[in-house]
matplotlib code that plots the C-alpha trace (Angstrom):
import matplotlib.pyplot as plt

x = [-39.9, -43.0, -42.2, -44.2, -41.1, -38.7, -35.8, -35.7, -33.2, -34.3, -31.0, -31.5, -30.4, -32.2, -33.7, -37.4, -40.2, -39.8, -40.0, -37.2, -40.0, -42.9, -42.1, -40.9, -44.7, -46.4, -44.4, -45.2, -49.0, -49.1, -47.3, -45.6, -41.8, -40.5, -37.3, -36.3, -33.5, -34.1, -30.7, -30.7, -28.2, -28.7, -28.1, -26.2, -25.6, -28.6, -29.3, -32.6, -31.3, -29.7, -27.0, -26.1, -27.9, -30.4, -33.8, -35.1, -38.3, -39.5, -43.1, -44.1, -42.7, -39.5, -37.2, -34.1, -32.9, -29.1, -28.3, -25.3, -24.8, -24.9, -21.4, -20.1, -18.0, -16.5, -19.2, -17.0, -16.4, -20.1, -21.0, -18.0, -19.4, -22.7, -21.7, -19.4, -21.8, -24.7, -22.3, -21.4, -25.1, -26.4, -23.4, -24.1, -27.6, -26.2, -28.7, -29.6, -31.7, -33.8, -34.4, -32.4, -33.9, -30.8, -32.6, -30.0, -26.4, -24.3, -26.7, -27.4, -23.9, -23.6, -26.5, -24.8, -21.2, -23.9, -25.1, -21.9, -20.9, -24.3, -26.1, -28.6, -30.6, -31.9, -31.0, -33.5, -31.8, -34.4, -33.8, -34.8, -33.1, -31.2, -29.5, -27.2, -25.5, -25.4, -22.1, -20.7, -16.9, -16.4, -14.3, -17.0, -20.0, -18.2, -17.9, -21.4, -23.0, -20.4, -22.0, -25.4, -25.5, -23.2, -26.4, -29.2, -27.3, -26.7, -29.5, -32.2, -34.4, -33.8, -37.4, -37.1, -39.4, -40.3, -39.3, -37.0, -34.7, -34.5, -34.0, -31.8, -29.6, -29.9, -32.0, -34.7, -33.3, -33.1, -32.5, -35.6, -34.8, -35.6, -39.3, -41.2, -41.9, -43.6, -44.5, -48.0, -49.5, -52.1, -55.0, -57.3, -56.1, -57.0, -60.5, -61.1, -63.7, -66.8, -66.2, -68.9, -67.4, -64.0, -62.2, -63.1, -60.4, -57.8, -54.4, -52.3, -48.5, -46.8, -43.0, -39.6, -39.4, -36.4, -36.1, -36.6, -40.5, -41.7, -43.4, -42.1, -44.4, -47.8, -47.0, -46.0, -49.6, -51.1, -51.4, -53.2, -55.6, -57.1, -58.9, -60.9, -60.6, -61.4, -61.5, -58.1, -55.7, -52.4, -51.7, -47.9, -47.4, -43.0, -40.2, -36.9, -34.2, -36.0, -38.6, -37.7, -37.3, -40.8, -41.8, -40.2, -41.7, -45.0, -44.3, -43.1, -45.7, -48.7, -50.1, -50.3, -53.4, -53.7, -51.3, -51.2, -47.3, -47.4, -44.2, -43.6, -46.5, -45.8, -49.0, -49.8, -53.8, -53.7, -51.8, -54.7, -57.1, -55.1, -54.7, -58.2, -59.9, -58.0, -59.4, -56.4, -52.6, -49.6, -46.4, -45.0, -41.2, -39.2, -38.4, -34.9, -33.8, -35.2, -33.6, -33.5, -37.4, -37.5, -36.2, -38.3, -41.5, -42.6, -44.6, -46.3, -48.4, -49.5, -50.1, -52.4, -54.6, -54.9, -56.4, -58.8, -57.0, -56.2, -52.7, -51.3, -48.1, -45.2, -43.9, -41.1, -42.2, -42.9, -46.6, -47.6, -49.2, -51.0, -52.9, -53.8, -54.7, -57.2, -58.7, -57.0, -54.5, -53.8, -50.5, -49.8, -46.7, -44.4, -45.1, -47.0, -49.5, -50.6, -51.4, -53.5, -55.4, -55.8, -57.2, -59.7, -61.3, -61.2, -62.8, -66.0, -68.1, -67.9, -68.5, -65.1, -63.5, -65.7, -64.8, -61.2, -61.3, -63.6, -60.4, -58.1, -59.5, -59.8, -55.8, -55.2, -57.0, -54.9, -51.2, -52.0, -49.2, -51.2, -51.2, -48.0, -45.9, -48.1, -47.5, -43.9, -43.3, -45.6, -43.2, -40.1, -42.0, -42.9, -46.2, -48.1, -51.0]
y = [-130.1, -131.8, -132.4, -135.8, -137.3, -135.8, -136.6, -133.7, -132.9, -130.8, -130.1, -128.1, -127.6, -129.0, -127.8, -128.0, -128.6, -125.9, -125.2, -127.5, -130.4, -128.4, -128.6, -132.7, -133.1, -131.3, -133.2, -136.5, -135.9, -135.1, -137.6, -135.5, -137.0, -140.3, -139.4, -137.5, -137.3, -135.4, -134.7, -132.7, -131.2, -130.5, -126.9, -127.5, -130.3, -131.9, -135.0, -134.5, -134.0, -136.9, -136.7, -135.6, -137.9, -138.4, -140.2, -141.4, -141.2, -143.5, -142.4, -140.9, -144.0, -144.0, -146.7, -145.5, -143.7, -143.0, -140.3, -140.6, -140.4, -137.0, -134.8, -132.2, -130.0, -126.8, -124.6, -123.9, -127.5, -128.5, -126.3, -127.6, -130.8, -130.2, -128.5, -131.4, -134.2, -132.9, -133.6, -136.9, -137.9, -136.8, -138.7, -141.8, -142.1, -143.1, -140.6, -137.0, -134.5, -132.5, -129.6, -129.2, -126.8, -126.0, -124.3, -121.5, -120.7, -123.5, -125.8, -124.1, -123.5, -127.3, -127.4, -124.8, -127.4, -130.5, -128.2, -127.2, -131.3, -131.8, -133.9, -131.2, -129.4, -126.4, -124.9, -123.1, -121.1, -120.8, -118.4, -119.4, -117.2, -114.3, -111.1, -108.5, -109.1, -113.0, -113.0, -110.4, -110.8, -109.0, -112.0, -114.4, -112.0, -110.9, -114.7, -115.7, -112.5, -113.3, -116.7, -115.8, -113.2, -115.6, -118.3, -115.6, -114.1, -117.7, -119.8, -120.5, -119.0, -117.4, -118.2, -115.4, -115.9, -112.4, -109.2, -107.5, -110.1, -109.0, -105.5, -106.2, -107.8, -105.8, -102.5, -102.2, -103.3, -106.8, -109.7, -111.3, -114.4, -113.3, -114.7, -114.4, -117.5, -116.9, -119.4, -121.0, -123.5, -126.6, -124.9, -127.7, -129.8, -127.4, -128.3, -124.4, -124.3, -121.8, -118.6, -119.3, -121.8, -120.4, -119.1, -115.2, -114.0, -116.5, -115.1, -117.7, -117.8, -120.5, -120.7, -121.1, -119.7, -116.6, -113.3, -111.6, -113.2, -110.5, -113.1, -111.5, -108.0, -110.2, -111.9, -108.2, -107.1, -109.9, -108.3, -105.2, -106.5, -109.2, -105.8, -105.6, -108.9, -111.3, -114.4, -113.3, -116.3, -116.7, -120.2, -120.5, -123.4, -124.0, -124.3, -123.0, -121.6, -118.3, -120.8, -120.2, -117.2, -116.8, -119.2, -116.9, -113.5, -116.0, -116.5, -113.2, -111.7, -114.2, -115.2, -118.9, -119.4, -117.2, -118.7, -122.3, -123.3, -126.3, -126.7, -128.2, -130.3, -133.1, -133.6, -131.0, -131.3, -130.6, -127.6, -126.5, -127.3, -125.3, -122.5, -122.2, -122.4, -118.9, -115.7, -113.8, -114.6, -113.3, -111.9, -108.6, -109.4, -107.4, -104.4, -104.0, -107.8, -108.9, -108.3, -111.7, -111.5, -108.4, -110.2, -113.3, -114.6, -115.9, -119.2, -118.9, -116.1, -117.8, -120.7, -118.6, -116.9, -121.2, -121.5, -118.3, -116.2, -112.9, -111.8, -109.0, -107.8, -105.2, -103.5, -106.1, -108.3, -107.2, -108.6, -107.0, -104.3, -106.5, -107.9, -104.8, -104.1, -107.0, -106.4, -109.7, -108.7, -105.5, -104.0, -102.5, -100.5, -102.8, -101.6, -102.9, -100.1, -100.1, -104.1, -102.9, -100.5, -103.1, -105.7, -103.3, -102.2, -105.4, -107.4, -105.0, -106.4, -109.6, -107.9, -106.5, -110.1, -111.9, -109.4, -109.9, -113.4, -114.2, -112.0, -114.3, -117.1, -115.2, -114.3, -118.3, -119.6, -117.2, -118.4, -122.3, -124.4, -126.1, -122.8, -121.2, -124.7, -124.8, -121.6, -122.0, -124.9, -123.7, -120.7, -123.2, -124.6, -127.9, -128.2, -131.0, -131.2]
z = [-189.6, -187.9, -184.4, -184.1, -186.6, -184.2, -181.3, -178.8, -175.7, -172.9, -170.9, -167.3, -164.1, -161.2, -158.3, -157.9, -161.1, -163.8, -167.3, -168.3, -166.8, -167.9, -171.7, -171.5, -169.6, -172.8, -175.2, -173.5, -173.0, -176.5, -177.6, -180.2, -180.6, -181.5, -178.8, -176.5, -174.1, -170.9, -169.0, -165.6, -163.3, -159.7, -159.3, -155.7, -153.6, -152.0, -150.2, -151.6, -155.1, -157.6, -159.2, -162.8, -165.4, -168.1, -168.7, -172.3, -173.8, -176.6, -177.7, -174.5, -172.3, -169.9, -171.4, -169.6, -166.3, -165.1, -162.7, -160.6, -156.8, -155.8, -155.3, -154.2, -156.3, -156.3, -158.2, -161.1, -161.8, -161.4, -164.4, -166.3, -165.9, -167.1, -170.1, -171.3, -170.3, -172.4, -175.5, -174.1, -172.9, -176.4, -178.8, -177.0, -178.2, -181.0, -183.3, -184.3, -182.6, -184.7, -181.3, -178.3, -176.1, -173.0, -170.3, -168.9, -170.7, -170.3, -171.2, -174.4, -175.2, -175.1, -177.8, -179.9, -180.1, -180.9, -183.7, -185.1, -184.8, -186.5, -184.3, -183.4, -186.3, -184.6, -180.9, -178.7, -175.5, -172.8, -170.1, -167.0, -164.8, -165.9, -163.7, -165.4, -161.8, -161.7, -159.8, -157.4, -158.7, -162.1, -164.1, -163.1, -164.0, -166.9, -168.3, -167.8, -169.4, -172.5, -172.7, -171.8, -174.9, -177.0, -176.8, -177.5, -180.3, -182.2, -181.2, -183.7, -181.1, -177.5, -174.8, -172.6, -169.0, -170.0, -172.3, -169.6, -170.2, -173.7, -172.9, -170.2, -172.8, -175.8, -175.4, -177.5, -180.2, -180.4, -183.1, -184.5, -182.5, -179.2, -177.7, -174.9, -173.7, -169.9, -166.7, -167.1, -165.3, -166.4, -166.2, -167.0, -164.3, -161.5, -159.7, -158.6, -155.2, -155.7, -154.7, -152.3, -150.7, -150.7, -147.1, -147.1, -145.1, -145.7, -147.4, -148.9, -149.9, -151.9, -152.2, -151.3, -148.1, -148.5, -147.0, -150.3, -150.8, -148.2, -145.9, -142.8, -144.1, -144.5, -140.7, -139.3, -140.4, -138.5, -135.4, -136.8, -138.8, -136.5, -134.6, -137.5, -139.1, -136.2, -138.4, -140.5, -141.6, -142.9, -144.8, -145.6, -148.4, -148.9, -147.2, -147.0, -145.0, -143.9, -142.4, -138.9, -138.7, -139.9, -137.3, -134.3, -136.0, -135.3, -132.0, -130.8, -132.1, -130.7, -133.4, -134.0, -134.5, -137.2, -139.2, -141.2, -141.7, -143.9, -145.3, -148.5, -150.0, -152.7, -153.9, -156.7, -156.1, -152.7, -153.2, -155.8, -153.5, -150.7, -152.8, -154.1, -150.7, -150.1, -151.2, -151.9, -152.8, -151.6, -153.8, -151.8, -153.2, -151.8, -153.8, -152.2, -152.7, -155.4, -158.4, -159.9, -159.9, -161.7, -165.0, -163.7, -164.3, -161.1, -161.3, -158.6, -159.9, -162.9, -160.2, -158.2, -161.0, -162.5, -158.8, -159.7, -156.8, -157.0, -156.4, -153.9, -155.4, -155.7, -159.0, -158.9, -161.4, -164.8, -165.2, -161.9, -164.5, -166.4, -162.9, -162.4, -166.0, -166.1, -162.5, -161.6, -158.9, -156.4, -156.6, -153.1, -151.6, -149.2, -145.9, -142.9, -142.9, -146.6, -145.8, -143.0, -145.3, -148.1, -146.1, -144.1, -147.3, -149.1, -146.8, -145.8, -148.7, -151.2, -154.2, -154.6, -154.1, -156.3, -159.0, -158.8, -158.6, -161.7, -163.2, -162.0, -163.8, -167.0, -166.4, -165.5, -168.8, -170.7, -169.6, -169.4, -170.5, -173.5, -175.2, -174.3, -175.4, -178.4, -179.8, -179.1, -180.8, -183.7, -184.2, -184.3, -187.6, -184.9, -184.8, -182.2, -185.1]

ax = plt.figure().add_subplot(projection="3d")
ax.plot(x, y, z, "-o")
ax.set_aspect("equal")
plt.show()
């Protein structure tokens, strides 16, 4: 099955951009389906957010939009809904689907009914987000990790974020359809700024502002390392509902002007440029909190090295050991004073930085979208050439 004779659906949840969005971009620069039907979710109600609804593609052009008015729902419902409106959205085009890629459970266990019904030839389960704990009550927890395993065991192929997922699932020994299939970025749409030219002793964070991203730890150093670091900034890309709290820990502490809070930016090449112009990034998850990003693949790491910034990180996600592997990232312990220490070495001489971050762009190049999709794709026997 060549893919460039094919109808896809991508079904997903919605929130913010993420692979669900990434994979219709690749398929639509590439021009390599005749259709595809892209049907979202939002993943909680939103003003912000539209409603349930699809979009078609006809050789890489919109010809069709219809979301509803957004709703709220008891959560249960919501999910119930997206699950039977992916076999509604998808009968009423009228045609069959050679791939249907459902990005988290439900959605794939939509694609697995369309394939038993026969309007979808082959199923792909990507795993997005994925916690042996999803829910705190038992039935609940106990439903969605039947479904969850019920999708990676009978899909034609299960894209993992990352191989703890699979683990986490099966042990080590897993069916043959299991993949990793990890966060990228588009490399080669980044402009990165010269090392020379880039802000020496600027640290930048990029993110959904939550108590578990450890923010709060790099703001808490502030005051310590401006006695050796006169010149030290903080630049704070997101938003979120941790933001002001942040913002008092700022002001309590006194230090404003060492700190850039710009809340969520639209515009993707600003926040390249932003990130760039930075000499380190920021990922100190908190080890006690953050569970769902030790079975995650944070984007915003692969966003950071695309930039050619080195990344600051716990052990919580699972390729903090490759950064430190390729010399492309520092893993450091989540305290205040270890901060302290990092950033008083680091910043006595250049050469250190400039090492790490010609690492960072070797790490970027490696996990850009155009390769990761294409080898995917290429193992489903769909091929872009």
């Amino acid at each position: 099955m060549r893919i460039g004779n094919s109808n896809v659906v991508i079904a997903t949840h919605v929130y913010a951009p993420g692979p669900a969005q990434e994979l219709l971009k690749y398929l639509l620069q590439h021009k390599t389906t005749n259709k595809i039907l892209f049907i979202g979710h939002p993943l909680f109600y939103s003003e912000k957010l539209k409603g349930d609804g699809f979009e078609v593609y006809s050789n890489s052009s919109k010809i069709e939009e219809k979301y509803l008015s957004i709703r709220k729902r008891p959560e249960i419902i919501s999910y119930l809904y997206a699950f039977i409106s992916n076999i509604i959205y998808v009968f009423k085009q009228g045609t069959k689907f050679e791939l249907y890629v459902g990005c988290n459970n439900l959605n794939a266990l939509s694609g697995l009914v369309l394939k038993k019904l026969g309007r979808v030839r082959k199923c792909v389960y990507y795993v997005v987000d994925y916690n042996p704990v999803r829910f705190t009550n038992p039935i609940l927890n106990g439903i969605f990790q039947y479904i969850d395993k019920l999708c990676a065991l009978y899909c034609d192929e299960t894209w993992n974020l990352s191989a703890r997922m699979i683990t986490a699932r099966f042990g080590k020994k897993y069916p043959k359809n299991q993949k990793v299939v990890p966060m990228g970025c588009w490399f080669g749409e980044i402009k990165r700024i010269p090392f020379d030219k880039c802000e020496k002793h600027t640290v930048v964070f990029m993110g959904h502002l939550l108590e578990k991203q450890g923010v709060q730890l790099l703001i808490s150093a502030i005051p310590e390392v401006i006695k050796h670091i006169k010149d030290f900034k903080v630049r704070i890309i997101g938003d979120g509902p941790y933001r002001k709290y942040l913002e008092k820990l700022i002001f309590d502490l006194g230090v404003s002007k060492h700190v850039e809070m710009l809340g969520y930016i639209d515009s993707e090449e600003e926040k390249y440029k932003l990130i760039s112009s930075a000499s380190l990034a920021y990922a100190l998850y908190d080890p006690d909190i953050a569970s769902f990003t030790y079975y995650a693949d944070p984007g915003k790491i692969k966003t950071y090295l695309s930039c050619g910034v080195p990344v600051l990180v716990t052990n919580v996600p699972e390729i903090s050991k490759e950064l430190v592997a390729t010399n492309s990232g520092v893993i450091l312990p989540y305290d205040v004073s270890g901060l302290v220490s990092f950033f008083k070495d680091i910043f006595v001489s250049d050469k250190k930085l400039k090492i790490l971050r010609d690492n960072a762009i070797f790490m970027g190049k490696k996990y850009d979208f155009e390769k990761i999709y294409a080898k995917a794709l290429l193992i489903l026997n769909i091929s872009s050439k």
